[in-house]
Structures are given as C-alpha cells and as structure tokens.
BABA-709758 format. One record per atom (N, C-alpha, C, O, CB): residue number from 1; chain; atom name; x, y, z. Coordinates in Angstrom, 3 decimals. Atoms other than C-alpha are relative to their C-alpha. Glycine has a CB too. Example, Ala and Ser with C-alpha at 12.3 -4.5 7.8 and 13.67 -1.06 7.14 Angstrom:
% residues 2
+------+-------+------+----------+----------+----------+
| resi | chain | name |       c1 |       c2 |       c3 |
+------+-------+------+----------+----------+----------+
|    1 |     A |    N |    0.890 |   -1.190 |    0.000 |
|    1 |     A |   CA |   12.300 |   -4.500 |    7.800 |
|    1 |     A |    C |    0.900 |    1.200 |    0.000 |
|    1 |     A |    O |    1.936 |    1.181 |    0.665 |
|    1 |     A |   CB |   -0.992 |    0.027 |    1.246 |
|    2 |     A |    N |   -0.820 |   -1.190 |   -0.060 |
|    2 |     A |   CA |   13.670 |   -1.060 |    7.140 |
|    2 |     A |    C |   -0.770 |    1.090 |    0.730 |
|    2 |     A |    O |   -0.261 |    2.198 |    0.899 |
|    2 |     A |   CB |    0.414 |    0.462 |   -1.415 |
+------+-------+------+----------+----------+----------+
END
This chain:
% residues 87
+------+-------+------+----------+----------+----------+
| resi | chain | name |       c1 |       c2 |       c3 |
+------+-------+------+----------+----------+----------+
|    1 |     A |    N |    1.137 |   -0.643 |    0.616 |
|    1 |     A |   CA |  -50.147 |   61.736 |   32.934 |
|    1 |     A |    C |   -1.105 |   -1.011 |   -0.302 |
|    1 |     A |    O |   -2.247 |   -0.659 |   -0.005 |
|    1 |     A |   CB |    0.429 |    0.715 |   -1.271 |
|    2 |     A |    N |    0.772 |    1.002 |    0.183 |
|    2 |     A |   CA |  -51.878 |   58.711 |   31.989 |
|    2 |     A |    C |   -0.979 |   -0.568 |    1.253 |
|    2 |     A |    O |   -2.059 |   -1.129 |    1.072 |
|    2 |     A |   CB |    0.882 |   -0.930 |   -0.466 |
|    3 |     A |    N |    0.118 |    0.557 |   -1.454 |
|    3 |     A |   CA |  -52.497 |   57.796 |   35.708 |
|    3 |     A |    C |   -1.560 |    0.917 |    0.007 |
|    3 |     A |    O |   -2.673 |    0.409 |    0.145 |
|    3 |     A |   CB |    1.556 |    0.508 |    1.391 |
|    4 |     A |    N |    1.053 |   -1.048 |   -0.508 |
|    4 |     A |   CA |  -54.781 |   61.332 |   36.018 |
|    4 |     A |    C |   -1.457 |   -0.015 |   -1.173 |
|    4 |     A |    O |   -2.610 |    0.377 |   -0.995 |
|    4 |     A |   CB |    0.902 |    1.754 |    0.023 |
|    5 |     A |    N |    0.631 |   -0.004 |    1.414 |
|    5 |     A |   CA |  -56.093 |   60.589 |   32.025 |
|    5 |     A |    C |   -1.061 |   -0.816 |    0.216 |
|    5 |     A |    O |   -2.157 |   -0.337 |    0.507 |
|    5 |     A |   CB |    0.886 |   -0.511 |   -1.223 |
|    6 |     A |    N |    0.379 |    1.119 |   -0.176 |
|    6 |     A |   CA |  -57.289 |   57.031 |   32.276 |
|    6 |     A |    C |   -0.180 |   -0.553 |    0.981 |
|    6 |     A |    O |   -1.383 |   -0.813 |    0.991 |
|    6 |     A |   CB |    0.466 |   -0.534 |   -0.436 |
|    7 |     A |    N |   -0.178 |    0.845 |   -0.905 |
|    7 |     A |   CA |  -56.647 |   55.113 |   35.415 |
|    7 |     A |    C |   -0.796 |    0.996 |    1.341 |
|    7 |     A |    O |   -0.590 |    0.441 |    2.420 |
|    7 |     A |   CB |    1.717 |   -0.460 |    0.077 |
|    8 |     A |    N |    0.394 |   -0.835 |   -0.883 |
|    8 |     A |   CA |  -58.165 |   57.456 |   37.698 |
|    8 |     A |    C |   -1.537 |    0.166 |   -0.224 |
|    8 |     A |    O |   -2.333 |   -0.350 |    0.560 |
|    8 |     A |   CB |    0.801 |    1.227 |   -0.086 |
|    9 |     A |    N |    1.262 |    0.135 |    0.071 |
|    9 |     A |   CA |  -61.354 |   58.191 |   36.359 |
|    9 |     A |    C |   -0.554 |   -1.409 |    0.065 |
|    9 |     A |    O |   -1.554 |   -1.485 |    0.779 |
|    9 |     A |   CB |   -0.355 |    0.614 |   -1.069 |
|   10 |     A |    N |    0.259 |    1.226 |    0.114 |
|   10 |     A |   CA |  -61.712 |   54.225 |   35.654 |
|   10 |     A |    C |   -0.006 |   -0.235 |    1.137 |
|   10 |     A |    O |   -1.207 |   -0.259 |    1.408 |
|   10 |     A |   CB |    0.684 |   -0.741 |   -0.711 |
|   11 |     A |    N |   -0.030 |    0.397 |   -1.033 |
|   11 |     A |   CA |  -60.957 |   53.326 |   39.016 |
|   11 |     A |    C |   -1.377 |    0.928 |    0.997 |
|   11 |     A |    O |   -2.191 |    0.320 |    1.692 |
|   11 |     A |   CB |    1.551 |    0.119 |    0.351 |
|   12 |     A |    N |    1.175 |   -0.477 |   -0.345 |
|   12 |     A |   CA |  -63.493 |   56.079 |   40.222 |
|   12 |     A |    C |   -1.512 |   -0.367 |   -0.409 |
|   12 |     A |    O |   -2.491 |   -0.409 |    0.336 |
|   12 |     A |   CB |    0.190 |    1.052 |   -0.255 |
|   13 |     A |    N |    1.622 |    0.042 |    0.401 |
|   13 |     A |   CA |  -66.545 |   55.358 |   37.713 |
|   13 |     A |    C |    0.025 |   -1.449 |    1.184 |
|   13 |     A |    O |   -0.644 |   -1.324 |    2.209 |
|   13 |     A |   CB |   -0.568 |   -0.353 |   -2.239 |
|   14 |     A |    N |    0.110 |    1.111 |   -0.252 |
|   14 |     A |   CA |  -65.962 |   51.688 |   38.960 |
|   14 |     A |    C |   -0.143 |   -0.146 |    1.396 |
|   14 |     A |    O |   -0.839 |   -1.123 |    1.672 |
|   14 |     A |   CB |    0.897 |   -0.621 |   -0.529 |
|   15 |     A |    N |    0.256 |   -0.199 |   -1.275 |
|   15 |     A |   CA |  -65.963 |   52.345 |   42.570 |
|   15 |     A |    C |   -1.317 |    0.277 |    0.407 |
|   15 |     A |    O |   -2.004 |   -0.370 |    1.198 |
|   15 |     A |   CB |    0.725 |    0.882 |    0.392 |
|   16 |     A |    N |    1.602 |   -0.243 |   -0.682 |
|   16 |     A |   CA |  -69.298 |   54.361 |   42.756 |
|   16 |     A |    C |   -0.831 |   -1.185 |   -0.349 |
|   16 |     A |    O |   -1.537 |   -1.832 |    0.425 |
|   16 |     A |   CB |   -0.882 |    1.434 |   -0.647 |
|   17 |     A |    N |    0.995 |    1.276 |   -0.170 |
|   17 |     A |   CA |  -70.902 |   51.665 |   41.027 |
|   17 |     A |    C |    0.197 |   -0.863 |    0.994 |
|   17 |     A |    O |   -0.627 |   -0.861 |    1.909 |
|   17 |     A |   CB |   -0.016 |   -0.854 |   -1.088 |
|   18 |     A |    N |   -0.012 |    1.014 |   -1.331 |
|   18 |     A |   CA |  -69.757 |   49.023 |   43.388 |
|   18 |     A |    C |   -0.659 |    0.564 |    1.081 |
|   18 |     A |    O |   -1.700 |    0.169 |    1.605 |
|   18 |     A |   CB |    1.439 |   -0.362 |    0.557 |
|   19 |     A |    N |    1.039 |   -0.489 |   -1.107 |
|   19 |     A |   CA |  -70.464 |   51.449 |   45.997 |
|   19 |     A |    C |   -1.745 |    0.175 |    0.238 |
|   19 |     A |    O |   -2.403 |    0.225 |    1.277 |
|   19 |     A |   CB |    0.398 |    1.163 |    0.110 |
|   20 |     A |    N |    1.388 |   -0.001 |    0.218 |
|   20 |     A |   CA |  -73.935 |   51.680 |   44.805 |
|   20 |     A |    C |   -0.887 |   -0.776 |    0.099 |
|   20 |     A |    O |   -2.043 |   -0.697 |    0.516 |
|   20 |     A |   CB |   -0.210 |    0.227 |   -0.806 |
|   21 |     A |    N |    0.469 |    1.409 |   -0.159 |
|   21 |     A |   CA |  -74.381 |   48.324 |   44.443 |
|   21 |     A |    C |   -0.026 |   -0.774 |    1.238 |
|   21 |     A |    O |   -1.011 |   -1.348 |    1.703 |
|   21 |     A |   CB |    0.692 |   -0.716 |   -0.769 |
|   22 |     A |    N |    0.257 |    0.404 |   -1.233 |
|   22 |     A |   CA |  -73.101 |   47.197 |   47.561 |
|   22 |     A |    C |    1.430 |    0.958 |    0.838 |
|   22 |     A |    O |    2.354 |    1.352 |    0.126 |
|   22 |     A |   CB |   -0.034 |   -1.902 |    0.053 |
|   23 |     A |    N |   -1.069 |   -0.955 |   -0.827 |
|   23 |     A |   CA |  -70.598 |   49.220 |   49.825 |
|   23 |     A |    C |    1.047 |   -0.570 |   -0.041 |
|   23 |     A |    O |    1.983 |   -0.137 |   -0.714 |
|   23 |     A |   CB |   -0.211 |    0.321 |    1.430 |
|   24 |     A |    N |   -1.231 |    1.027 |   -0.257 |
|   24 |     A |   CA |  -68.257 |   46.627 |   50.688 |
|   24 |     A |    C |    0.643 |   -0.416 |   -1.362 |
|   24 |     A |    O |    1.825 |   -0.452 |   -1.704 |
|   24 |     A |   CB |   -0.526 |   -1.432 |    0.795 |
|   25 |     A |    N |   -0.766 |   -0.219 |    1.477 |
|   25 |     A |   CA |  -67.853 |   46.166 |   47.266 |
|   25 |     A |    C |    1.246 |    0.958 |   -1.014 |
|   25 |     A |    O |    2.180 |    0.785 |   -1.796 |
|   25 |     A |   CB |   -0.934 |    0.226 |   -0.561 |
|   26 |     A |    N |   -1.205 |   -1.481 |    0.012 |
|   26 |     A |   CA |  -66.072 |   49.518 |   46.820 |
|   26 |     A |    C |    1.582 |   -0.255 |    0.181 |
|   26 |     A |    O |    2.549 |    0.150 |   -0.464 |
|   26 |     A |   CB |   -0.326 |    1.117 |    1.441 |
|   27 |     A |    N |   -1.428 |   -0.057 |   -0.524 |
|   27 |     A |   CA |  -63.246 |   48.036 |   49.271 |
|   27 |     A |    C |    0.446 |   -1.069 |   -0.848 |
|   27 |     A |    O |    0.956 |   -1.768 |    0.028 |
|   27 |     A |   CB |    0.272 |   -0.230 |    1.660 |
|   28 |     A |    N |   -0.276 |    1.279 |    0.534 |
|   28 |     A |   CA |  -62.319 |   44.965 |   46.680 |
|   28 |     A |    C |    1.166 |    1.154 |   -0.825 |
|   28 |     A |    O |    2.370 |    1.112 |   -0.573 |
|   28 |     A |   CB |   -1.448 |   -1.121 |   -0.913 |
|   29 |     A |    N |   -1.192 |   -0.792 |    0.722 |
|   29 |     A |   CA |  -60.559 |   47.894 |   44.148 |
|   29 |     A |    C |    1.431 |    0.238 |    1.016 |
|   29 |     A |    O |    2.572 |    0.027 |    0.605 |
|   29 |     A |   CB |   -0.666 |    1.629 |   -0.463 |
|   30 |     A |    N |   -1.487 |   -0.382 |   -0.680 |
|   30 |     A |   CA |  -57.955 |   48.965 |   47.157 |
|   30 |     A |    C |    0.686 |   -1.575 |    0.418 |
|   30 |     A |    O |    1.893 |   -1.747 |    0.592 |
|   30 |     A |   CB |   -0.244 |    1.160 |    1.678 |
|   31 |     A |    N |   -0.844 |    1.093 |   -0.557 |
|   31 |     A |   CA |  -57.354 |   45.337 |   48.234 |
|   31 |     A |    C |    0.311 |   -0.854 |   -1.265 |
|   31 |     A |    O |    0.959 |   -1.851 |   -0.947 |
|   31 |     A |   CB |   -0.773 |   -0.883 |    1.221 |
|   32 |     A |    N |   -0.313 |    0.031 |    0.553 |
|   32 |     A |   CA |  -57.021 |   44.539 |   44.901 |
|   32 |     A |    C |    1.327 |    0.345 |   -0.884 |
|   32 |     A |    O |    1.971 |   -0.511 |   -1.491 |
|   32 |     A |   CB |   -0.667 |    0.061 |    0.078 |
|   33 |     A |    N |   -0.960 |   -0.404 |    0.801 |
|   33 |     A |   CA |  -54.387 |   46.881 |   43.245 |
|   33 |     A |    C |    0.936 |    0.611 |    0.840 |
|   33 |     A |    O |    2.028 |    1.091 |    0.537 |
|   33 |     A |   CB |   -0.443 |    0.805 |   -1.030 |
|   34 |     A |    N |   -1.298 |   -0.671 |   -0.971 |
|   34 |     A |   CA |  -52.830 |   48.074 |   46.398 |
|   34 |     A |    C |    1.409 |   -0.911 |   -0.226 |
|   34 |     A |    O |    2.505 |   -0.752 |   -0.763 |
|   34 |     A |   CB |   -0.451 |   -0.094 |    1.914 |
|   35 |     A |    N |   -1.403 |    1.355 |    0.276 |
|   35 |     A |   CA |  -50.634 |   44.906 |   46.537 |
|   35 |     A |    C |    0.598 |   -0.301 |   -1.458 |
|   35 |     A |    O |    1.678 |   -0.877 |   -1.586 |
|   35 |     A |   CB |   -0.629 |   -1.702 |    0.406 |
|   36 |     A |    N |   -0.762 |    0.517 |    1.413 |
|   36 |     A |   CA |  -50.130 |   44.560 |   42.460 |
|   36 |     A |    C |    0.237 |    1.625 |   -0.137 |
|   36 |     A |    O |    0.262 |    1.652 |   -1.367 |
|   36 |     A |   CB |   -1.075 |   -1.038 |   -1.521 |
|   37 |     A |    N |   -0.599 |   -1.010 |   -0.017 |
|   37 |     A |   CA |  -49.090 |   48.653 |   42.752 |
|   37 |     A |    C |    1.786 |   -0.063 |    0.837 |
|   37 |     A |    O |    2.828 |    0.465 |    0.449 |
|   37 |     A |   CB |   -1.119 |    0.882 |    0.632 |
|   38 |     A |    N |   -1.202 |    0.191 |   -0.945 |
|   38 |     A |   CA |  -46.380 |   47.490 |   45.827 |
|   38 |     A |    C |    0.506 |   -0.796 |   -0.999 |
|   38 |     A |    O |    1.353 |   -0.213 |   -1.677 |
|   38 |     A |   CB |   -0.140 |   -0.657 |    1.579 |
|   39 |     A |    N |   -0.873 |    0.892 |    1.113 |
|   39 |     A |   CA |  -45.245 |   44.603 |   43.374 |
|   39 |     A |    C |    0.793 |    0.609 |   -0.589 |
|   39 |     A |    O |    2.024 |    0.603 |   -0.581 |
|   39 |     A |   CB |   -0.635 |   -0.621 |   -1.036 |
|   40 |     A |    N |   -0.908 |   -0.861 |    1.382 |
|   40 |     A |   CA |  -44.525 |   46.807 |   40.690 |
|   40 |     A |    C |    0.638 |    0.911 |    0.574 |
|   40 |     A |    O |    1.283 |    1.385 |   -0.361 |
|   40 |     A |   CB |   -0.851 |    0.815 |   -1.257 |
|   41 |     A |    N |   -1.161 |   -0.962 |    0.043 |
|   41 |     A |   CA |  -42.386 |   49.414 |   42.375 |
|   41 |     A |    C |    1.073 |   -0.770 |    1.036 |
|   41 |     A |    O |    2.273 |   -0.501 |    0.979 |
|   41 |     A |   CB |   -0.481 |    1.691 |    0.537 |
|   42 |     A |    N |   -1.040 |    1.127 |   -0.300 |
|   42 |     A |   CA |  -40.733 |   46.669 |   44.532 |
|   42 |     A |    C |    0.919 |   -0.578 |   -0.851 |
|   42 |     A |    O |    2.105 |   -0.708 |   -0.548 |
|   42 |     A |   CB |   -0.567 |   -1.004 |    0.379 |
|   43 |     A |    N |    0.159 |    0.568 |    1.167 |
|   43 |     A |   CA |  -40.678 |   45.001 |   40.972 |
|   43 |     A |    C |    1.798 |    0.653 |   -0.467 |
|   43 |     A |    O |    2.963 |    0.267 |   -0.375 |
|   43 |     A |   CB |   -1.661 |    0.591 |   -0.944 |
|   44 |     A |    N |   -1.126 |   -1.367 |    0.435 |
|   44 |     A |   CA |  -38.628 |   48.367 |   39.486 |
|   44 |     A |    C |    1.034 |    0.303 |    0.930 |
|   44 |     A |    O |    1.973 |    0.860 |    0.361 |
|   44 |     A |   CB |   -0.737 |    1.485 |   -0.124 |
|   45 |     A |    N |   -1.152 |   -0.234 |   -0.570 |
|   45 |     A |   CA |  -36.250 |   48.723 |   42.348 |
|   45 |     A |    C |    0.733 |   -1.319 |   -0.041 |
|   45 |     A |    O |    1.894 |   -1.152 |    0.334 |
|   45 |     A |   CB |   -0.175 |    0.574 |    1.332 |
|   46 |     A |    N |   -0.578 |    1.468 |   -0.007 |
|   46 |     A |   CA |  -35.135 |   45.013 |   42.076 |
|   46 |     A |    C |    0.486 |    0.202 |   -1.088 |
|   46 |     A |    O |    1.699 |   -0.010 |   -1.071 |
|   46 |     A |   CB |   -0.865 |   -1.311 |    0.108 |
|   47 |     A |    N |   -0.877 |   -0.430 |    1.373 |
|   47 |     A |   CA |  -34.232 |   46.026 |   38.462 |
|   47 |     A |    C |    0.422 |    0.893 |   -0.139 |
|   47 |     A |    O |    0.292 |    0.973 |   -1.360 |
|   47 |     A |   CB |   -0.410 |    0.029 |   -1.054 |
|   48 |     A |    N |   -1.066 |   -1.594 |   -0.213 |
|   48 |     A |   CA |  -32.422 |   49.110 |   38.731 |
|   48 |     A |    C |    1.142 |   -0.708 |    0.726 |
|   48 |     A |    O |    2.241 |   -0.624 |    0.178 |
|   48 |     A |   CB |   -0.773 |    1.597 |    1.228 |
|   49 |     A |    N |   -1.245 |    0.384 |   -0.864 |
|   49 |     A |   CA |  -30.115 |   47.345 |   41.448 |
|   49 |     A |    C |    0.582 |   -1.174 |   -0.539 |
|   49 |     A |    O |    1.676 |   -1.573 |   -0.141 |
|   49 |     A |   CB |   -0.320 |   -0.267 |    1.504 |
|   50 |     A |    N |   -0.776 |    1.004 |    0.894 |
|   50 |     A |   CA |  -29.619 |   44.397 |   38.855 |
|   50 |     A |    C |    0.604 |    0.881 |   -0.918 |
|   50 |     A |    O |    1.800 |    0.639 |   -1.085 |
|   50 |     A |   CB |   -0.883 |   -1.147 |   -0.764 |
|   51 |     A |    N |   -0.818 |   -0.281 |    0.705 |
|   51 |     A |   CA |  -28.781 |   46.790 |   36.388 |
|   51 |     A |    C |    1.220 |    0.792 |    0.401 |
|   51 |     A |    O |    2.260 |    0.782 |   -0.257 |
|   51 |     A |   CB |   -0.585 |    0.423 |   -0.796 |
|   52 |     A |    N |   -1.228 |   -0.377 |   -0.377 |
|   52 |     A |   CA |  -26.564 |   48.856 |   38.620 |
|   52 |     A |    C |    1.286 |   -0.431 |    0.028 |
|   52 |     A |    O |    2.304 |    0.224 |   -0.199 |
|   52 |     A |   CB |   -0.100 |    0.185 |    0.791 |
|   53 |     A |    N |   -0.679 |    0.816 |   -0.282 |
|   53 |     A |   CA |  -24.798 |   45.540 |   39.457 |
|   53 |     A |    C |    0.793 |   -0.522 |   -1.345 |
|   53 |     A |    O |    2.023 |   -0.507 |   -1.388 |
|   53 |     A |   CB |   -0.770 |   -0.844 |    0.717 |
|   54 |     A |    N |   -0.302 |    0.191 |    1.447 |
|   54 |     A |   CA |  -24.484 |   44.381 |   35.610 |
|   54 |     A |    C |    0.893 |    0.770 |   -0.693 |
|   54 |     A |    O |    1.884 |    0.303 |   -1.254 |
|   54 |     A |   CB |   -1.040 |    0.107 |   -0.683 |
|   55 |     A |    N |   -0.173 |   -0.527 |    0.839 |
|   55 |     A |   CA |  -23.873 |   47.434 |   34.095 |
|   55 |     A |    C |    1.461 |    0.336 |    0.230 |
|   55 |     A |    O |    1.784 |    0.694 |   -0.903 |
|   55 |     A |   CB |   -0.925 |    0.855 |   -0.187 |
|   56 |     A |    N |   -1.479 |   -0.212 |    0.090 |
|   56 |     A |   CA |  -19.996 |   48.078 |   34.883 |
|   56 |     A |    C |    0.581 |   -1.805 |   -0.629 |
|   56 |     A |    O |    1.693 |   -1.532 |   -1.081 |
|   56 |     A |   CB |    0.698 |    0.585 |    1.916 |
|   57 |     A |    N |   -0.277 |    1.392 |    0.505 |
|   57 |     A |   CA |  -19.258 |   43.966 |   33.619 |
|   57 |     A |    C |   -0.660 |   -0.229 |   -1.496 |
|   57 |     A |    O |   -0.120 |   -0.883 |   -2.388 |
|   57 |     A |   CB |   -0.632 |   -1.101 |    1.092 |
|   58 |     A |    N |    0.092 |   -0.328 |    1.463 |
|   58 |     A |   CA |  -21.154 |   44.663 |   30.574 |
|   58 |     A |    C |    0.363 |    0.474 |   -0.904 |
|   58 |     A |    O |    0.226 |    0.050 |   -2.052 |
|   58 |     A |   CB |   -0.480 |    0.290 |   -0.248 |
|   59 |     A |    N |   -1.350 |   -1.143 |    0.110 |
|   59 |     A |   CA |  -18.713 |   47.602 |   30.030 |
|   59 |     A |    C |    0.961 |   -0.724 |   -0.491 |
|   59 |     A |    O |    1.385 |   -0.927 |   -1.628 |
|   59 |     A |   CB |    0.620 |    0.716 |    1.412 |
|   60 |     A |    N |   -1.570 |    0.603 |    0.486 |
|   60 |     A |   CA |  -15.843 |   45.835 |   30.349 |
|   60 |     A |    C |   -0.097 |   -1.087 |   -1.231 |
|   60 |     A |    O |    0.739 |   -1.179 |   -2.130 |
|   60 |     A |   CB |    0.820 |   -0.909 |    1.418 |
|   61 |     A |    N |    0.138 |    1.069 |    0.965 |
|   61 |     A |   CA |  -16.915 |   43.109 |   28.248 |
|   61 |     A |    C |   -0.024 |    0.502 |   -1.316 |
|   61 |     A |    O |    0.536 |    0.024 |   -2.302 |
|   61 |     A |   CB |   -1.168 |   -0.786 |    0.219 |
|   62 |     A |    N |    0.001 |   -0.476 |    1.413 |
|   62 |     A |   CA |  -17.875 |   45.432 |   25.622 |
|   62 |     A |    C |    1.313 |    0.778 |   -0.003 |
|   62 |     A |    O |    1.195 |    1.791 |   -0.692 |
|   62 |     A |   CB |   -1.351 |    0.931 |   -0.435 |
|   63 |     A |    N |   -1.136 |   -0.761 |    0.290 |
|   63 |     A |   CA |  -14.564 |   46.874 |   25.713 |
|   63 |     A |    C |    0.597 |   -0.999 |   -0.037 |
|   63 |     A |    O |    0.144 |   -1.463 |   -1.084 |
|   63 |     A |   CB |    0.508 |    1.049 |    0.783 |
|   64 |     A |    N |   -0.404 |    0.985 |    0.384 |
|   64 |     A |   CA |  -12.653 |   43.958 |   25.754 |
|   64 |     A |    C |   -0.374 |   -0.716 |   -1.491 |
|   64 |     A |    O |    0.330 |   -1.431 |   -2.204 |
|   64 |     A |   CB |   -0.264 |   -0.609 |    0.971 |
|   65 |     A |    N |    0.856 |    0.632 |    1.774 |
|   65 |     A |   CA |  -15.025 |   43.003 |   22.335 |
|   65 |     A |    C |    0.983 |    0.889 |   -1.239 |
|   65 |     A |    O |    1.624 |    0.508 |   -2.219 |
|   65 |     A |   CB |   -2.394 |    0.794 |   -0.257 |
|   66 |     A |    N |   -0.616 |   -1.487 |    0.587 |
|   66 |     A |   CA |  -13.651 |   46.539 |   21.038 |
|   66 |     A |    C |    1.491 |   -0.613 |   -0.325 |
|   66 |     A |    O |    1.759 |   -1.126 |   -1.412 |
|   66 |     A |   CB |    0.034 |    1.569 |    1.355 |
|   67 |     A |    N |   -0.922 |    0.929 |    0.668 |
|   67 |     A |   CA |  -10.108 |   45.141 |   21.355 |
|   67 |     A |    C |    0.192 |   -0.611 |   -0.923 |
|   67 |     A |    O |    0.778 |   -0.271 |   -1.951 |
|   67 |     A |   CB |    0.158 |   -0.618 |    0.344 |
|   68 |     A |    N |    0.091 |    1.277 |    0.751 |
|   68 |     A |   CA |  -10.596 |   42.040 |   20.008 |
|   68 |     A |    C |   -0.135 |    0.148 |   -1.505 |
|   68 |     A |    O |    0.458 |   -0.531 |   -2.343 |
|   68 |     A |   CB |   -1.162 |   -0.785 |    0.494 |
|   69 |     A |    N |    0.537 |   -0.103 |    1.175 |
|   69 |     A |   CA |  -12.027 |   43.156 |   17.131 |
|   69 |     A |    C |    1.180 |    0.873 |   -0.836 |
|   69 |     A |    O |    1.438 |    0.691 |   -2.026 |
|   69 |     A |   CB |   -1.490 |    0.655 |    0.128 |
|   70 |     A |    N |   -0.863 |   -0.737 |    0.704 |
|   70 |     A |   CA |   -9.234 |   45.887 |   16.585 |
|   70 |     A |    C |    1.383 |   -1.452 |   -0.255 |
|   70 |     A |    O |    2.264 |   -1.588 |   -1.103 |
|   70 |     A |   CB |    0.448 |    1.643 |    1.063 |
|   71 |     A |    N |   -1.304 |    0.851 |    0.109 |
|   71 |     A |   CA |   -6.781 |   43.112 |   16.889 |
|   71 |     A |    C |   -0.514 |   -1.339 |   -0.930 |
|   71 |     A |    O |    0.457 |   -1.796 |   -1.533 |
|   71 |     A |   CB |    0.643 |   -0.498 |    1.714 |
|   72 |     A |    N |    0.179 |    0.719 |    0.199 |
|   72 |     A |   CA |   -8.597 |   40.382 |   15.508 |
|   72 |     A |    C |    0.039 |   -1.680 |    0.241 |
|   72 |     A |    O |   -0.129 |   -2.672 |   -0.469 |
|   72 |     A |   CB |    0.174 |    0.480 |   -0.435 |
|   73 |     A |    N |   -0.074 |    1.496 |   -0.191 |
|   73 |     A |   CA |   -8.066 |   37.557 |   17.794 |
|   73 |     A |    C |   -1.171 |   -0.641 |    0.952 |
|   73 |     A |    O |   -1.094 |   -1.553 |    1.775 |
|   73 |     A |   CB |    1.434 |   -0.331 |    0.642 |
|   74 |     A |    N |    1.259 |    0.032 |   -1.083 |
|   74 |     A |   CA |  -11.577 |   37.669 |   19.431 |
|   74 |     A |    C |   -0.648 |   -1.260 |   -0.293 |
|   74 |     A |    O |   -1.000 |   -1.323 |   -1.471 |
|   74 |     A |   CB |   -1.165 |    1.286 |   -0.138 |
|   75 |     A |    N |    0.628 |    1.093 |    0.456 |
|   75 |     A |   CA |  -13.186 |   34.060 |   19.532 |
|   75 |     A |    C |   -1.502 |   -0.007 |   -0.564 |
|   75 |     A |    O |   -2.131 |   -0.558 |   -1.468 |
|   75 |     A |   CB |    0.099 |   -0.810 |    1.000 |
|   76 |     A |    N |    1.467 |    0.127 |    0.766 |
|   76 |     A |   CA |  -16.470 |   35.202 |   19.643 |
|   76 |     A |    C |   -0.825 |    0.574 |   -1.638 |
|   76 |     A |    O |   -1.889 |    0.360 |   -2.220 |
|   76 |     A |   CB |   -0.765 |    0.652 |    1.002 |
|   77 |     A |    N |   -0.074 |   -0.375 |    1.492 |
|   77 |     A |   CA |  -15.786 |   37.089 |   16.251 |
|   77 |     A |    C |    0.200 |   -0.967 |   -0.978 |
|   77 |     A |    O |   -0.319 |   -0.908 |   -2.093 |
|   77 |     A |   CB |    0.987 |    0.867 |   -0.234 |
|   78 |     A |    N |   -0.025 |    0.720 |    0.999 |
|   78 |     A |   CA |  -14.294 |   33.872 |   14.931 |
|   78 |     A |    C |   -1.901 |   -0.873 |   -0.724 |
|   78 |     A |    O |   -2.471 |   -1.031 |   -1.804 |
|   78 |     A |   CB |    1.247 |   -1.056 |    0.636 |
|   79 |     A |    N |    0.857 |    0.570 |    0.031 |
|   79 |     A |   CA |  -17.340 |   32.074 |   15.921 |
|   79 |     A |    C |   -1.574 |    0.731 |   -0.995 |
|   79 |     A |    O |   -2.422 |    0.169 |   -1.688 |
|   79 |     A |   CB |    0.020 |   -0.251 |    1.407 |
|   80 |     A |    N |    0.961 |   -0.619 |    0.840 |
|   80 |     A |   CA |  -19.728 |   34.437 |   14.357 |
|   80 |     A |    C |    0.113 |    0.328 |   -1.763 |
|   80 |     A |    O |   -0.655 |    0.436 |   -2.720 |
|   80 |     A |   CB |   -0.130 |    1.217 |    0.701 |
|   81 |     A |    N |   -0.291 |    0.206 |    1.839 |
|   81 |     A |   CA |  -18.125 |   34.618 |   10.986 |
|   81 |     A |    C |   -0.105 |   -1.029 |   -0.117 |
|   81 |     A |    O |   -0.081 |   -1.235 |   -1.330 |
|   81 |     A |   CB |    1.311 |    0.306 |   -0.793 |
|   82 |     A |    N |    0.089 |    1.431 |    0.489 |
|   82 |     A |   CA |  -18.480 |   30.910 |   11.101 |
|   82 |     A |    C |   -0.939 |   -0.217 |   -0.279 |
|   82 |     A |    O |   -1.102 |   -0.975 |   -1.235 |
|   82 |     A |   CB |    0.285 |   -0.950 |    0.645 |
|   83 |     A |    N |    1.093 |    0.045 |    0.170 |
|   83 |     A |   CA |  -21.857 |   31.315 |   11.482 |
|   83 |     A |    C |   -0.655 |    0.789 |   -1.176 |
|   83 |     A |    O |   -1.686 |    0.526 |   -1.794 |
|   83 |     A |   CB |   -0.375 |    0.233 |    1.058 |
|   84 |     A |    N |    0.630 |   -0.696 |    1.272 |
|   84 |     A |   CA |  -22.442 |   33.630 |    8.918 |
|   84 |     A |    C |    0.449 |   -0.413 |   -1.339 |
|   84 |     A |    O |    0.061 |   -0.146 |   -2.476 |
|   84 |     A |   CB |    0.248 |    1.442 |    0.032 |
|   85 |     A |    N |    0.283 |    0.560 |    1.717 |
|   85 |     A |   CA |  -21.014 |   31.670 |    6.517 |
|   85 |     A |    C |   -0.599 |   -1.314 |   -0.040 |
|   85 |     A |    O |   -0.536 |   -1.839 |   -1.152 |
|   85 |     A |   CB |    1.464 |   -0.202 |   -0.974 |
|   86 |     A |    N |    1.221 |    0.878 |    0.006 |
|   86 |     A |   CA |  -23.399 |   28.802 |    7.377 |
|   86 |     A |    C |   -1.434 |    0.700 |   -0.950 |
|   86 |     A |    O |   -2.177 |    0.048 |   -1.684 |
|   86 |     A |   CB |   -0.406 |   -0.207 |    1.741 |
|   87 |     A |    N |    1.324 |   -0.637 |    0.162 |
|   87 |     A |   CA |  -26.211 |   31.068 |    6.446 |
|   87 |     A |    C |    0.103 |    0.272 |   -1.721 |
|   87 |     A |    O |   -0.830 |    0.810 |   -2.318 |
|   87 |     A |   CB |   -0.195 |    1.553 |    1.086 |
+------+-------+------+----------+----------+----------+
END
C-alpha cells in the first residue's frame, strides 16, 4: 500500500520534472532503482533460505536448553547465573 501511497507518486512528480528539464534525465530514476529494487528481493530470498537452513538447529538447540534446564545440568545456565551474580 505504501508503494501506490508514497513511492509512486514521488517517483512520478520527479520524473516529469526531469523530463521537462531534460529527457534523458527521466531515464536516471529506472537505472537508478531498478538495480537497488533487484538487490532487495535477491537480498530477501538469500534470507529466507538462511533462515530455512537455521531454523530446524535453532529448534533443537532450544530444546536441548528446555532439558537442561528441567534437569539442571545445562552449562550455559551455570554460566549465566554466574553472571548474574557478578551484576
């Protein structure tokens, strides 16, 4: 929604002027944001397929924590009560 709100008219007022001003000017907006538009959804699929990759090892880890904690022999629990009684 924002795209049709903001970014659309902006990119239009800013065009005719250029165009007005000088024509060729006009084409600087598409060779401009075409390539930082490809970035960013290149960008977003590169992170989706890290988190796909992550997110079952993050799982386990947090379940393994879960354990630990029911049992109490989790190191990184010791280590953090150590730290909190530094503080």
């Amino acid at each position: 929604m924002d795209i049709l709100t903001l970014y659309l008219p902006y990119f239009l007022i800013y065009g005719v002027y250029l165009y007005r001003r000088r024509p060729v000017l006009a084409l600087a907006i598409p060779l401009i944001f075409v390539p930082k538009i490809l970035a960013q959804v290149i960008k977003s699929r590169m992170y989706l397929d890290l988190e796909e990759k992550t997110a079952p090892l993050i799982r386990k880890e947090e379940g393994i924590c879960v354990l630990c904690r029911r049992t109490g022999l989790c190191e990184r629990n010791a280590a953090a009560e150590y730290r909190w009684h530094l503080y």
